[in-house]
Structures are given as C-alpha cells and as structure tokens.
C-alpha positions, -999 to +999 in steps of 0.1 A: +110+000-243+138-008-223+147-007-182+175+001-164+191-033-162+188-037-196+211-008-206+251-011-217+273+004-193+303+004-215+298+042-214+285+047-179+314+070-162+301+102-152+268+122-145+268+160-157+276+168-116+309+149-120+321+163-150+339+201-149+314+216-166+286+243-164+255+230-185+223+231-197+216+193-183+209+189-148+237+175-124+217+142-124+218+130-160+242+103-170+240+101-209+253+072-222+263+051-257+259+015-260+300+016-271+323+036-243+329+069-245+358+091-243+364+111-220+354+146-249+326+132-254+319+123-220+318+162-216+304+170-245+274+147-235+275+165-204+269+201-225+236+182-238+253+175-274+259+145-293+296+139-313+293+143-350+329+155-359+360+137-358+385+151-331+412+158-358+426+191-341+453+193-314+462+221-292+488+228-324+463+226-352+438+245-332+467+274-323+476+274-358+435+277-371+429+307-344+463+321-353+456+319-385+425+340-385+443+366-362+471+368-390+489+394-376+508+407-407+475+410-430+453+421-404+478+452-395+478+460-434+445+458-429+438+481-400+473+507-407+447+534-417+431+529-382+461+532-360+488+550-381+459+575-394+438+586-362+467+594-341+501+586-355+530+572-344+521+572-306+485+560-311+503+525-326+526+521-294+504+533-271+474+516-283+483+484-291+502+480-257+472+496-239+446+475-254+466+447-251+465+446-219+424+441-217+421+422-246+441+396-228+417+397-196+389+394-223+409+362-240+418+350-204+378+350-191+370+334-224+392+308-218+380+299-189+345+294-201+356+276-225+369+250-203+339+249-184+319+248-222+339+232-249+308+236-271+308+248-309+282+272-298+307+288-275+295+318-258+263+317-268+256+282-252+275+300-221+256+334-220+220+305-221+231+285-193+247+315-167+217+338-175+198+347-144+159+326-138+142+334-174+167+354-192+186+324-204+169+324-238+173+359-244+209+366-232+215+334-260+197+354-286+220+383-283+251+367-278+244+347-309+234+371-336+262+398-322+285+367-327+270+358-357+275+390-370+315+392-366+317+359-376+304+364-410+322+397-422+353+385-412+362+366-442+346+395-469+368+421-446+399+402-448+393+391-482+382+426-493+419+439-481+437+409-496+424+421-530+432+453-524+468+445-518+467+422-549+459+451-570+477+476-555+506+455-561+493+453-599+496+494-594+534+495-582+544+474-611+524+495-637+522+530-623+491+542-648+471+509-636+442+524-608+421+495-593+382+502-599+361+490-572+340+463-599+379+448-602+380+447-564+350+431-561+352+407-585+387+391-572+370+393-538+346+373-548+366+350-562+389+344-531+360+339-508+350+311-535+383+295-532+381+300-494+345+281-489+356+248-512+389+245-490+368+246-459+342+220-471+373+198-474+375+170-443+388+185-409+421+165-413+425+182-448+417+217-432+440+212-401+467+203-420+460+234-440+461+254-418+489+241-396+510+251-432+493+285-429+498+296-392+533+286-399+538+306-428+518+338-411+547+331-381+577+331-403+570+359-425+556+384-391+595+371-380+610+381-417+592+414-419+602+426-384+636+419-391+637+429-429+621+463-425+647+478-401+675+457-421+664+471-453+649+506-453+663+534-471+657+565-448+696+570-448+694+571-487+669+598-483+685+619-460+668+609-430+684+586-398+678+553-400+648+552-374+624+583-359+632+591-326+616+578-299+606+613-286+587+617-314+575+579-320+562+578-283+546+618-283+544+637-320+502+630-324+491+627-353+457+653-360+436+622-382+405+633-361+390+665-349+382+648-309+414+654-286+443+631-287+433+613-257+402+602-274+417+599-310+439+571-291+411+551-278+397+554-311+430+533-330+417+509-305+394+494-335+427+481-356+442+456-324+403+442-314+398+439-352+430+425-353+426+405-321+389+390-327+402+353-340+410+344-308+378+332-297+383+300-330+394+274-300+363+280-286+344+274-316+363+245-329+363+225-293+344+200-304+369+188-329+397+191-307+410+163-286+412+175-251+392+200-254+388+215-219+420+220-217+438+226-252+410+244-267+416+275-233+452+271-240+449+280-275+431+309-266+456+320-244+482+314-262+466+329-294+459+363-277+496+363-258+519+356-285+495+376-312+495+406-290+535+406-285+547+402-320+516+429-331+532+451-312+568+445-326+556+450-357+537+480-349+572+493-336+591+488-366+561+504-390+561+535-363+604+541-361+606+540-398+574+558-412+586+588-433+554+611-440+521+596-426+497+623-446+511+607-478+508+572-468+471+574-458+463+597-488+481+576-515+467+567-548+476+531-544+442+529-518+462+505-492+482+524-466+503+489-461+514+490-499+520+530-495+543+526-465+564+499-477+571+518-515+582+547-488+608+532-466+621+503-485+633+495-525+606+489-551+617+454-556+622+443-515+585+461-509+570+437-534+586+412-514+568+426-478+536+425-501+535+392-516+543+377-482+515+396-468+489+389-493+497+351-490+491+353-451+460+372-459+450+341-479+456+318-453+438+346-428+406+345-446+404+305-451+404+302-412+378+329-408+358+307-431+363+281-410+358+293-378+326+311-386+312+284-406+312+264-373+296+291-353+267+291-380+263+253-378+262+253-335+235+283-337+212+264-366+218+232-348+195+249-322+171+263-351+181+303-346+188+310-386+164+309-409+169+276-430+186+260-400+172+226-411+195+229-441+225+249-425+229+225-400+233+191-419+265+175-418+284+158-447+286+126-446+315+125-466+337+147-448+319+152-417+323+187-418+291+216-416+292+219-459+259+240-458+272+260-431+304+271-452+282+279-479+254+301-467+284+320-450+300+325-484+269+336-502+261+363-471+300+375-473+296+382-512+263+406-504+281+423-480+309+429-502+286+450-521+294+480-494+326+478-520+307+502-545+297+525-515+333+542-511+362+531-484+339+543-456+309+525-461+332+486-466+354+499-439+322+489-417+329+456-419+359+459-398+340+478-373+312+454-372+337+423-366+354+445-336+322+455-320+300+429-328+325+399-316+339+417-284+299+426-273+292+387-278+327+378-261+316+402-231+280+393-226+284+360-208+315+371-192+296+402-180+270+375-164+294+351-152+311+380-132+282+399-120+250+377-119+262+339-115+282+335-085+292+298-074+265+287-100+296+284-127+317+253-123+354+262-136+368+234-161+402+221-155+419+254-174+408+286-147+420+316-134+410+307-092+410+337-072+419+362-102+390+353-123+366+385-108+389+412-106+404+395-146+366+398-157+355+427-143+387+446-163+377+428-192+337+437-187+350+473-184+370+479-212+345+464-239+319+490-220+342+515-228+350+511-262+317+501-279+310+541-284+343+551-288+346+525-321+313+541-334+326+574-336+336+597-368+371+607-377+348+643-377+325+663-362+306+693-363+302+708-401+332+684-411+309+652-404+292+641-437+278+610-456+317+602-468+329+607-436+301+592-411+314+562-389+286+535-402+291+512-377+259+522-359+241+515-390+250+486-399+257+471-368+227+490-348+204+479-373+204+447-377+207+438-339+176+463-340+160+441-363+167+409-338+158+423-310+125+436-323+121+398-338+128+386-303+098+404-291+071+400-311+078+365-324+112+349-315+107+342-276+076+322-281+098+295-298+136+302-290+145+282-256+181+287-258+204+256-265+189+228-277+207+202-257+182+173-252+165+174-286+198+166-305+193+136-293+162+125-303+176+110-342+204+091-323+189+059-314+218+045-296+218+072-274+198+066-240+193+092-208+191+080-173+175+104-153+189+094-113+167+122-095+157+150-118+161+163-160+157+191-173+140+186-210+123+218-214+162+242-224+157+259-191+193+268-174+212+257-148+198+255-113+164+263-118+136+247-102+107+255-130+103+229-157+122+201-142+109+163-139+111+146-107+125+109-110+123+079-085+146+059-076+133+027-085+148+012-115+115+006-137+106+012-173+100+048-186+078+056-213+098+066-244+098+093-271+122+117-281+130+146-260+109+175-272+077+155-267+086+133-243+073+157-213+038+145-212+048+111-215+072+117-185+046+130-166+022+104-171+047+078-164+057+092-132+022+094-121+020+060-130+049+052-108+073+046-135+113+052-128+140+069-144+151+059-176+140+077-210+150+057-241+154+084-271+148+074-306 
C-alpha cells in the first residue's frame, strides 16, 4: 500500500482536464510514472493507455507510411476499370476533382480528432468516448469492426493487383502466356508473406522502409506524369497528340446502364479506394513523436497532396486514352497494363509497369502495417477473438508481431474470392472504400451532431469551420454508401457475373456483428479499455483528486463514477477491473484518493 506522500512526482505535470484531449478518463485523473514522462505520453496517459512502442516516426516517416499506403500510381492501376470504365473520360476529371473535394473535409475532421485522440485505436476509441449516455460501447463496436474490415483487405486488394500487373507484364513479353487465377493466387500469396515479415521488423527498420518507399511512390507519380505525354505515340497512329478537352470533359462513356449523372458518382469508388490510407497517422500516433500535432498534419497533408497529383495523373491517362472498350476488355486482365501497350512503345510501357508494380510493393507493406496496428489497439481492448494472443507485443522489436500475422493469414482466405471471377475479388476494393469511410464517418457524424462542447479540440483544429467541414463530410459518405453498392447493370442485364457484391460481403459480416452485439457482445464489451491496461504495469500509479471513472463509461457521465475525498490517505489497492468494490469500501471507510495498480 502506498499514500499520497509517498508517491514520485517526477512525472506529476498534468491531470486529463489539462491536457488537449477528449477521453475516456475523467478530468480528474493524474496518471503518473515513478521516472518523468514526456509530454506523448503525458497524453497518451491522459487517453487511459500506457506507452509500449518506441516513438520512432516523425511527421516525415509517418507522411511517408500513410502515403505509402495511398500509393497513388498502383492504387489508380488498381482502380482504372472503376473510373475509366463506368463513365469515361469525364467520370476521371470530374470525379476525382468532385470527390476530392469531400474526401478532404472527411481527412480534415479526422484530423482533428486525431489531435484531440492520438490513440492507435483511432476512431474507434473516438466514436466510444463522444457517443451519447449508453451508446458509447456500441458506437465503438461499429466503428471498430467496419474499420477492421477495410483494414484487413487492403493489403490482399493491393497485393491481388500487384500480381496481376506482374503477370500481365509476363503476358506483354510472351504474347501466348494467359495468367490463370491459381498463378495469381499463388504470387499473391507470396507477396503478402514477404509483406508480414517486413512489418514484424522493429518500427525504426519499418520507418526507414518506408521513408525509401513513399519516396519512390513520389518520384515515379512525377516520372509517369511527365513520361506519358512526353512519350506517347498517338501522332504515330494518326491521332493528335492529346484528346480534346471537349471530349475529355463531356464524351460519357455508357460502362453502366444508370444515367451518366449516376454512373459518375459511381467512379467515386476508385478515389475513396484510392484515398482510404489516409487515416495511417491516426493509427500509428502512438509511435509518433508529437503526435497531436504531426500525426493531423500527416493526415492533411496525405489527403492534400495525394488528391492533387491523383488528379494530374488522372489527366494525363484521360488526354491520351485511344479506345476505352479495348482497354477494359483486354486479354491482358489489368486495364493499367492495356492502356500503357496503347499509347506508348512496348519497351517504355514496361518501364510505366515496373515502376508501378514496385510502388504497389511498397503500397501493400504499409497497408500491412497500418492495419496490423489497428488489430492490435482493438484486441488490446479484447474485441477479436484470440485478443490475448493478437495483442502481445514483441519484446524484441517492440512491435504487435501477432497482430501482423493474424492479418496475413485472414488476407490469404480472402484472396480466395480470386477463383470466384474479377467481380467477386473486385469486392475487396469495395469493402475497403465503404467499410473505412463508414468507420471514418461514424464518430465524426457524432462529434458534429450529438456532442457539442463535450469534445475538447487538440492543438491541430479547424475552430469555427469544424461544423459546417463535418457536416459536408457526414453528407457525402451518406451519399455514397449506396451508390458504391450498386451494379454496372440492371434489369435483365443484372446477373451472378455482374452483381455488385459489396452488400454481401460487406452487409454480412457487419450483420453477423451486429447480431453478436445483441445477443452476446454488450454484456461484456465496455468500449475502450483504458484503466485495465494498467493493471500489469506496476510502476504505474492513479491519483484520483475528486472523481475516476473505472467502469469504460464515456466522457461526462455521471453513472459509474467514484467519488474521492480530498484528504490525502491510503487507498485500498488492486488492479483496475476489480478495484471497484474495494474503492467503495475504502471510501466508506473514509479512505482518500490514491489507487496503487499492480
């Protein structure tokens, strides 16, 4: 047992009211070490967490991880057949600039969470703790597992199109070579080996990594929107060098059978699959020194710059496109590989290819990162099944190992949807657009709409134009979840081959969690687990000045919280999720405010 005036106060600085944040904790808790703190994990004790990584990233690194996972170039290879094929030439410059637009009052309103919550658990520690009285729990549930979702098929989706291109390229150099989908699978499995040993490595090894990678995925987006205008060969065809712009900005494409208002919202799906990676700074804030400040800025900054030079890129592809039928149709089975054998020499196309399919390798390591870091933060509070596995750190390179591997095992299942035809694996770039922009919205939907002055900016906010930037952003995502769930067809064109699966195999799974939820999951799911991460750390002691809040319940509430005295007495000790009864009994006892966890 220990009192008050027996605690180190090399740590004592600030309680969770003096610290920018919005948490879990009440205002009154002071956590402290017995060595000083600094001042991230002065906020990070704030959010209810203990440190356990090294802060290794800077606002650079952690630009160049989220960067990284946007990769621009292999992500629009990716998506061509969404944006070039559903409404042409004015569906890529019309939609990426539209979109842009609200995908950067999504990333902006993310940000500023994130400032407020530099947390690896991200939005779903924010949707817990702005939730209105009892809903906390449930609105983290959601948040979570639609999170969870997108995090885990983004590296099988980008490493699915990676092989792809590999093999295509195989094709161009040996015209009677046709990828078979075992082939595909086989070298996507492979890569998202390769990916999950690199991102066991220590966080120092996978910065640097991925500070090479962001900076190759930079110069080669620069060298392909030069080289493709430079270098293509529509004057040795006949054609002028670039389409006019009359028929760039207005010729529609008819990919769909819905009118070409709608079809346009529909090529939507390739810029918020290519824009999901932004959210990485939130997810990797707690290695990141400064984090309530460089971790927003790289989010900013990710979704600014990404969304210019996307749409550079999606100029040059739309001014120099020849015939769009044959490009989508071609028996190479990537658009991006069918394009550039169309507009450029044999030999300078390889070039494009290689570039690309080595910025897709880079892509898919930092979406093994970043999601391996959103699985740890969500079993650290127990939601996955083997969390108490998942969630162990190694204590050689202090990084979630389990994590990276329970990811990479899921991705190679999902892969599967390989052997079910283009339609059913092109799911998996649906599921990452819908299922991370629904988790991005949900607590920005609450923070705009249901929390009021409850949420206490960080240092990084938007002041007065954080409503009217939220609301736009709450908006759009309402207005695209159908529209990215929709079929190229309808009516007696609309089949099993053709069917948009997203509904499937998104819908059901979150289906599945909500139907959990009720019947078993709220009895035991409290949201964030703040105070019980404490309880192995036996350094770690909480002072509670007038009241704590031990039970997960959210900020501001007045059920489940512990009155304190101000006397400075002993407090009976215990960790944190049993400690209530003792709490209770040592008030009534008269005791004070300290609680030693062990």
């Amino acid at each position: 047992m220990i009192g008050e005036a027996e605690l180190p106060t090399a740590g004592r600085k600030k309680s969770v009211a003096e610290e920018q944040v919005t948490s879990v904790l009440d205002g009154g808790v002071l956590p402290t070490y017995t060595r000083a703190l600094t001042a991230d994990e002065e906020v990070l004790a704030a959010l209810g967490y203990k440190p356990e990584f090294k802060r290794e990233f800077s606002l650079w690194t952690t630009f160049c991880v989220s960067f990284a996972v946007l990769g621009l170039l292999p992500s629009f290879a990716s998506t061509l057949y969404y944006g070039m094929g559903y409404a042409g030439t004015p569906g890529m410059v019309w939609g990426w600039l539209i979109a842009m637009i609200f995908i950067q009052c999504v990333a902006m309103s993310m940000a500023e969470l994130c400032s407020s919550m530099p947390t690896s658990g991200g939005l779903y520690y924010a949707s817990a703790v702005l939730a209105p009285p009892g809903y906390g729990p449930l609105a983290a549930w959601l948040t979570g597992w639609s999170n969870w979702l997108a995090q885990v098929t983004g590296a099988p989706s980008v490493d699915y199109a990676m092989a792809a291109m590999i093999l295509a390229a195989g094709s161009i150099g040996n015209p009677g070579y046709i990828p078979e989908n075992y082939q595909i699978f086989l070298l996507t499995v492979l890569i998202m080996f390769i990916h999950g040993c690199i991102s066991s490595m220590p966080t120092r090894w996978i910065a640097n990594f991925n500070s090479v990678g962001s900076t190759l995925n930079i110069i080669a987006l620069i060298v392909v929107i030069i080289l493709i205008p430079a270098a293509t060969n529509r004057e040795a065809q006949g054609l002028p060098k670039f389409t006019p712009s009359s028929v760039v900005w207005g010729n529609f494409f008819q990919g769909t059978d819905f009118p070409n208002g709608l079809a346009l919202l529909m090529t939507f799906i390739a810029v918020i699959w290519t824009m999901s990676g932004y959210d990485s700074p939130f997810h990797l804030s707690e290695e990141c020194s400064n984090a309530n400040t460089a971790s927003p800025r790289a989010i900013v900054l990710t979704s600014g710059i990404g969304g210019l030079f996307g749409w550079f890129l999606q100029l040059v592809v739309a001014y120099t496109v020849i015939d769009i039928d044959s490009v989508i149709e071609s028996d190479l089975g990537q658009p991006w590989a069918s394009y550039l054998l169309q507009v450029m020499p044999q030999k300078i196309a390889l070039a494009i290819l290689a570039l690309t399919i080595m910025c897709a390798f880079s892509m898919g390591q930092g979406c093994m990162v970043a999601a391996s870091r959103v699985t740890y933060a969500y079993a650290r509070d127990d939601c996955l099944p083997f969390s108490h596995i998942i969630k162990r750190v190694n204590g050689r390179t202090h990084t979630p190992v389990n994590a990276v591997w329970f990811n990479t095992m899921i991705g190679m299942v999902m892969v599967l949807l390989i052997f079910g035809g283009p339609i059913a694996v092109g799911a998996l770039f649906s599921i990452a657009a819908v299922g991370a922009f629904v988790a991005f919205t949900i607590p920005i939907f609450i923070r705009v709409f249901f929390v009021g002055n409850r949420f206490r900016p960080g240092p990084w906010n938007l002041g007065k134009f954080s409503y009217p930037i939220g609301v736009a952003a709450c908006a759009f995502v309402i207005l695209m979840v159908p529209v990215l769930m929709l079929p190229s067809s309808r009516g007696s064109d609309l089949d099993a081959t053709t069917m948009n699966w997203t509904c499937l195999v998104y819908g059901g799974p979150m289906l599945g969690i909500i139907i959990w939820w009720i019947v078993d999951a709220h009895k035991w799911f409290k949201g964030p687990k703040a105070s019980s991460l404490y309880s192995n750390l036996k350094e770690l002691k909480l002072i509670f000045r007038d009241q704590v809040n031990v039970e997960h319940q959210m900020l501001g509430r007045d059920d489940g919280v512990i009155e304190g005295t101000s006397e400075g007495k002993e407090r009976s000790q215990g960790s944190s999720s049993g400690s209530v009864e003792k709490l209770r009994e040592a008030e009534a006892d008269g005791g004070a405010g300290v609680l030693t966890v062990t």
